[in-house]
C-alpha positions in Angstrom: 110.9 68.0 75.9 111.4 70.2 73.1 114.6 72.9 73.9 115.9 70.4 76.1 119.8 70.1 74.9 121.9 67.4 74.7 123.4 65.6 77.5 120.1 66.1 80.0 118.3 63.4 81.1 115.0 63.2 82.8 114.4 60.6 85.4 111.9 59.9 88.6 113.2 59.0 92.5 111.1 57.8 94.6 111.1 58.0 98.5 112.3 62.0 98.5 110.4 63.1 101.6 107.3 61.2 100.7 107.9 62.2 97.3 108.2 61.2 93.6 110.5 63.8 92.3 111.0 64.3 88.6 114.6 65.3 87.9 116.9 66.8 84.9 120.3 66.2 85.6 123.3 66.8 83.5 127.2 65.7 83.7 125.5 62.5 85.6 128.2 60.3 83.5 131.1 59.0 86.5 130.6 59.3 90.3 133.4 61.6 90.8 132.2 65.1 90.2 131.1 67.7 92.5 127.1 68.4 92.7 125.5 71.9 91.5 121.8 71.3 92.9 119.0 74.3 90.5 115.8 75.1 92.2 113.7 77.0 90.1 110.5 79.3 90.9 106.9 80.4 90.1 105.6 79.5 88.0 108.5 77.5 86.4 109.9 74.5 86.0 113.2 72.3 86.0 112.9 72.7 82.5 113.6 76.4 83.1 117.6 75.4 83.9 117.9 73.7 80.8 120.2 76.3 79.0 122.9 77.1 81.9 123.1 72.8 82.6 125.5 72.5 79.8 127.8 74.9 80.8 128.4 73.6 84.6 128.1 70.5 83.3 131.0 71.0 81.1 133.0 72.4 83.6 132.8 69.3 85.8 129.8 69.5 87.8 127.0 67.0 88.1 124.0 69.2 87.9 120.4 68.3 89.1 117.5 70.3 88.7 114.1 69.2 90.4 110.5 69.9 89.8 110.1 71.1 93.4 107.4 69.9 95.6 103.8 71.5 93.6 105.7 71.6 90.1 105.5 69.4 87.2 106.0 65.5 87.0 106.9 65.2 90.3 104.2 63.8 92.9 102.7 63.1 96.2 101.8 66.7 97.3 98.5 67.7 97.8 97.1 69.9 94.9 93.7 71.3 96.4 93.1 75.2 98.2 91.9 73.1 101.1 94.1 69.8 101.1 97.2 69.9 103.7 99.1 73.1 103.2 102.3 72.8 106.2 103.7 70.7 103.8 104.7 73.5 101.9 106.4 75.2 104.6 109.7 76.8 103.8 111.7 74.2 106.0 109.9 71.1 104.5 111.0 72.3 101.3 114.7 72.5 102.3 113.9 69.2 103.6 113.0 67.8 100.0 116.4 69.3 99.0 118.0 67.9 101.9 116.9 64.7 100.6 117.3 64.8 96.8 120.3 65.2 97.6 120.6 62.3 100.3 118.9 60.4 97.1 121.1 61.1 94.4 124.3 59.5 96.8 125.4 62.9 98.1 127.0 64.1 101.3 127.5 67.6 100.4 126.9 69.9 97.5 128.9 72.2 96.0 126.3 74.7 95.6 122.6 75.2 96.0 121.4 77.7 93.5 118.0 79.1 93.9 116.0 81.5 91.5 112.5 83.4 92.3 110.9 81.4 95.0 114.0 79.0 95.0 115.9 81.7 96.1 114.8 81.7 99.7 114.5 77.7 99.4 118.3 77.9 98.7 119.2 80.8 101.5 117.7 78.8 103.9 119.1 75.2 103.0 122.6 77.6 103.1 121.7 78.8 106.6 120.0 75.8 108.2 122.8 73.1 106.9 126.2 75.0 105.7 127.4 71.1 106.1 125.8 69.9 103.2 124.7 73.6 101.4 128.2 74.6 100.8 127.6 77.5 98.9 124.7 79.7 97.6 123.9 81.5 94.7 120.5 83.7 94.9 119.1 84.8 91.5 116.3 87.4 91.7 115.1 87.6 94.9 117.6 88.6 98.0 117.8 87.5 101.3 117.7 89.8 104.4 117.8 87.1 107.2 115.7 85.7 109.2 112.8 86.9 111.2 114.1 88.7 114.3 112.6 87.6 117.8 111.3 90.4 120.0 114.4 91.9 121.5 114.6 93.3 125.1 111.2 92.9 126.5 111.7 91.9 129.4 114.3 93.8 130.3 114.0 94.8 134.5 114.7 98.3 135.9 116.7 98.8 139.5 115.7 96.9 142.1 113.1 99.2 143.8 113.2 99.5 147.8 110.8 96.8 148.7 113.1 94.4 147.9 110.9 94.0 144.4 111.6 94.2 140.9 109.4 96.1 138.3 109.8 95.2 134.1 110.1 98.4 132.4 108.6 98.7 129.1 110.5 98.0 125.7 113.2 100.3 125.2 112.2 102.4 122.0 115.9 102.7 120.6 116.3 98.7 120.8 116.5 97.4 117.1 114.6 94.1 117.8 110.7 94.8 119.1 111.4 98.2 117.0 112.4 96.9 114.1 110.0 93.4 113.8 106.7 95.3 115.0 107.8 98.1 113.1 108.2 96.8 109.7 105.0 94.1 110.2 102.8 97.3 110.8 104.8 99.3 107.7 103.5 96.3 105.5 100.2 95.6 107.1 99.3 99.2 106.4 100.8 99.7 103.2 98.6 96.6 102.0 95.3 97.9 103.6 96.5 101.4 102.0 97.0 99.5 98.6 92.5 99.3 98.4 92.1 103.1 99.4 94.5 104.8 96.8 92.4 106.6 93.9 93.0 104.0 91.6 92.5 100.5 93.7 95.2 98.2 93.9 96.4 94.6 95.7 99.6 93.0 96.4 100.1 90.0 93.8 101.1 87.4 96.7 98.2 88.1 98.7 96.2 87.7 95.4 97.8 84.3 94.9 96.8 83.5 98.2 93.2 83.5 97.6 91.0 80.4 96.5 90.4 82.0 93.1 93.9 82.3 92.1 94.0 79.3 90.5 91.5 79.1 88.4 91.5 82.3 87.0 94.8 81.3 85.7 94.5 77.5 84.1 91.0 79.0 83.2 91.5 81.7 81.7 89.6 83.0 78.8 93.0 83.7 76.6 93.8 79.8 77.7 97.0 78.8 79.2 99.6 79.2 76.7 99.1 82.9 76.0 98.4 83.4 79.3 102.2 82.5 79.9 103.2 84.3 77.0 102.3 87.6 78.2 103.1 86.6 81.9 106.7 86.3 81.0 106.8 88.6 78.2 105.5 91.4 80.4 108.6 90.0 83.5 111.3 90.0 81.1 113.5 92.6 79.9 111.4 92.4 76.4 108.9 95.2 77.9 110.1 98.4 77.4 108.3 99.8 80.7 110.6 97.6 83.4 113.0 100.0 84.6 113.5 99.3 88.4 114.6 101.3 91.0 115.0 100.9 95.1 111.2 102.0 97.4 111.8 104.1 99.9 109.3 102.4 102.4 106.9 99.6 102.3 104.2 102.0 101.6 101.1 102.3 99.5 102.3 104.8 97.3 105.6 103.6 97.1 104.4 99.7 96.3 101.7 101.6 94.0 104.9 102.7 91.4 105.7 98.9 90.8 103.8 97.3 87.6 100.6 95.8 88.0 101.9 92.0 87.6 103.4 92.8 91.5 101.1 95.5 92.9 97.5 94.1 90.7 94.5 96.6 89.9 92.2 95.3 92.9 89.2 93.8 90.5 91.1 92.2 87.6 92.9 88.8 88.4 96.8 87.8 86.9 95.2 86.8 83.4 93.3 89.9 82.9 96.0 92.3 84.3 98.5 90.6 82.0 96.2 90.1 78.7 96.8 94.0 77.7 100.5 93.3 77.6 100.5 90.2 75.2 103.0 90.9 72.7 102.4 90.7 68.8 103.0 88.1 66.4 106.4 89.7 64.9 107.4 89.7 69.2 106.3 85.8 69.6 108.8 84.9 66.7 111.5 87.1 67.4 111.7 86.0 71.4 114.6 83.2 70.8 114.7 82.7 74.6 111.6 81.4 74.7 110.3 80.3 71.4 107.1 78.8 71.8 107.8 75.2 71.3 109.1 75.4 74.6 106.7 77.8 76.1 104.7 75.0 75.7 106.5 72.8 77.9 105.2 75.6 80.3 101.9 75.2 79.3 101.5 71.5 79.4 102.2 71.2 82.5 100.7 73.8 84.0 97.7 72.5 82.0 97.6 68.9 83.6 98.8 69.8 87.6 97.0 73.4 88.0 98.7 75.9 89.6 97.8 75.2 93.1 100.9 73.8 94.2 103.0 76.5 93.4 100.5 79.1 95.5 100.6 76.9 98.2 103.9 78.5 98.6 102.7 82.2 98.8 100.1 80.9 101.3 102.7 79.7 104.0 104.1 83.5 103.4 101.4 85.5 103.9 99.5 83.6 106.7 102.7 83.2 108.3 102.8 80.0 108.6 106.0 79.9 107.9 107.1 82.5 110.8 107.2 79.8 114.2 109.6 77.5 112.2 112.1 80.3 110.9 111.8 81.9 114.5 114.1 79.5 115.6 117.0 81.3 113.5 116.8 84.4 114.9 119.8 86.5 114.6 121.6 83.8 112.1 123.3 84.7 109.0 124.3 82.8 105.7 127.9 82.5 106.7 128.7 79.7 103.3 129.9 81.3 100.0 127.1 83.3 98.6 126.6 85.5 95.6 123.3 87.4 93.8 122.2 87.5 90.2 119.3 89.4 88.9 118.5 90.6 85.4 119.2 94.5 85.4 115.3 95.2 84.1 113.5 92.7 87.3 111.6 94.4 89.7 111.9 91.3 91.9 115.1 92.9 93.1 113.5 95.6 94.9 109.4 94.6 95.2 110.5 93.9 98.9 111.5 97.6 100.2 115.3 97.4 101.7 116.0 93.5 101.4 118.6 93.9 98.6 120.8 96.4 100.7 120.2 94.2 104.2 121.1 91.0 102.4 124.5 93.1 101.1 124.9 94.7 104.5 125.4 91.1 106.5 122.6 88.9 106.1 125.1 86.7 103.5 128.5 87.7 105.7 130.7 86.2 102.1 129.0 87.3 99.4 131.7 87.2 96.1 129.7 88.7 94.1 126.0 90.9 93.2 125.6 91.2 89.5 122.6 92.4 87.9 122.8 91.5 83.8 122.2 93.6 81.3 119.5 92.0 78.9 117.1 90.2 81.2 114.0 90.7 83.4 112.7 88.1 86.0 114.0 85.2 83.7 117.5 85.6 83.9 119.0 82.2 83.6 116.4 82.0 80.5 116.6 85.4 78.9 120.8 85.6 79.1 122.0 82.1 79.7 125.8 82.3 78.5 125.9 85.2 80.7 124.2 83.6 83.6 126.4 80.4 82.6 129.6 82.3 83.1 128.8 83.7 86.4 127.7 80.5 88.0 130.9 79.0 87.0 133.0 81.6 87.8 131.6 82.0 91.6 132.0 78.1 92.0 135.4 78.5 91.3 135.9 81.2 93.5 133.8 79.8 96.5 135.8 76.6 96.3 139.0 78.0 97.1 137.3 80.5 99.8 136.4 77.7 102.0 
């Protein structure tokens, strides 16, 4: 792989819940050292770790970063809009962590670091098994906790005089029914808002939920490659125009002041609302964190394997079919060593109105540390990797001696 640096092998392991997982790993040379385990995002790779291996490797750690289940050279997942989709449930993919790490001769890892959509594959292997998930570090997209059950709702009044018992109806001031009924309506209307404003617009994830999604991105007029280029170009700290700020609400108008790679023009697809924002020859050779001998890495594989797998991801989001499993942690918190860190120019911080502050507030009850670098868009752990380097190391040092 071209970019890859030295010291970072690729490998296969079979048998990693009913899959073939393709691996980089760095620092893999005794037995003896701690385990760092990278999952990346969307549309990524493990490729996209490959400049912040060498420093944690360096400082001791044996560092592993998959192609997660839908990515890359790793196989056995089912890469058609139909084909089986629970598989691709958020708990099956902490399961496939659960048992790279089993794999790799593991009891327990130091850390579990997650960025984009490996963010809430890494909160919730932190929450579900703090034995083995013995820290967390969250990179671009924050946690706010699980889903809350309905809270109160069968809560009985006085006993009346005929001996029998009437159920009152939810009290309005209790946070739980208020707050989960509450916020699914807030973003159930601010999506069907999202088609009625003047100028007509769609919520990316529900966009990458449809059966078109795909192919309007591996077949793309502009072809893959500088499809990517101006999909991360436009993401990254490069373009001028990211300056994020909190939403007040999950509301139409308020979604409506994100860029259009999150909140999409409602008739142009990702390739066509990206294409405008391609960036110019002089831009291409002057990007050194992503130079295009290793964009096309990107490309390649995204080329051969579709994107399908990835979106099978946003699928178990939006049609909930990831809500009955997480259900079950109601009221849990990631109670492990945690820490966030964003690039100070990502949107992804905030596209999700008042996560960032809940996940600060006590959904991660020992966070050490919420950094947002100076430099970087959505790509942080590509766009400043010393910087990103340094505070991976540093928080594993500190969450060591906080256990």
């Amino acid at each position: 792989m071209p970019g890859l640096p030295p010291g970072i092998r690729s490998r296969l392991i079979d048998g990693v819940n009913g899959l073939r997982m393709h691996i980089l790993e760095a620092g893999f040379e005794t037995d003896d050292r701690p385990c760092v385990l990278l999952l990346h995002g969307f549309p990524e790779l493990a490729y996209s770790w490959r400049k912040v291996m060498p420093t944690l490797a360096a400082a001791g750690y044996h560092v592993i970063a998959p192609d997660q289940r839908g990515y890359g050279r790793t196989t056995g997942w089912d890469a058609r809009y139909e084909g089986e989709l629970g598989s691709f449930r958020l708990l099956n993919l902490v399961k496939d962590a659960l048992a790279l790490v089993s794999a790799v001769g593991y009891r327990s890892v130091r850390a579990v670091v997650g960025h984009d959509f490996g963010s809430p594959v890494a909160a919730w292997c932190a929450l579900v098994r703090p034995d083995v998930f013995r820290s967390v570090a969250l990179m671009s997209a924050p946690f706010a906790g699980p889903p809350a059950l309905p809270f109160a709702t069968g809560r009985r009044a006085a006993s009346r005089g005929d001996g029998m018992e009437s159920v009152t109806a939810p009290d309005s001031g209790a946070a739980g029914p208020v707050a989960t009924t509450g916020a699914a309506a807030d973003v159930q209307r601010a999506l069907d808002g999202l088609a009625t404003l003047a100028r007509p617009r769609k919520h990316y994830q529900w966009y990458y939920s449809t059966p078109a999604a795909d192919a309007d991105m591996r077949d793309c007029p502009q072809g893959i490659h500088a499809f990517l280029r101006a999909y991360y170009h436009v993401k990254s700290a490069d373009w001028q125009q990211n300056a994020p700020h909190p939403l007040a609400a999950w509301s139409a108008a308020e979604l409506a002041t994100m860029p259009t790679y999150y909140i999409m023009d409602r008739d142009l697809d990702m390739a066509q609302t990206v294409a405008p924002h391609m960036p110019s020859t002089a831009q291409v050779a002057a990007c050194g964190w992503l130079p295009d001998e290793e964009l096309a890495v990107y490309a390649g594989e995204f080329a051969r394997t579709g994107f399908q797998g990835g979106l099978q991801w946003y699928r178990c989001g939006t049609g909930g079919l990831n809500t009955d499993d997480l259900l079950l942690y109601s009221g849990r918190t990631i109670d492990v060593p945690s820490c966030f860190i964003a690039g100070a120019s990502d949107w992804g911080v905030y596209q999700k109105p008042g996560e960032f502050e809940r996940m600060r507030a006590g959904a991660c009850t020992r966070m050490l540390g919420c950094h947002l670098v100076e430099g970087a868009g959505h790509w942080v752990q590509q766009e400043q990797p010393e910087r990103v380097g340094t505070l991976l190391k540093d928080f594993l040092e500190r969450a060591s001696g906080a256990r």
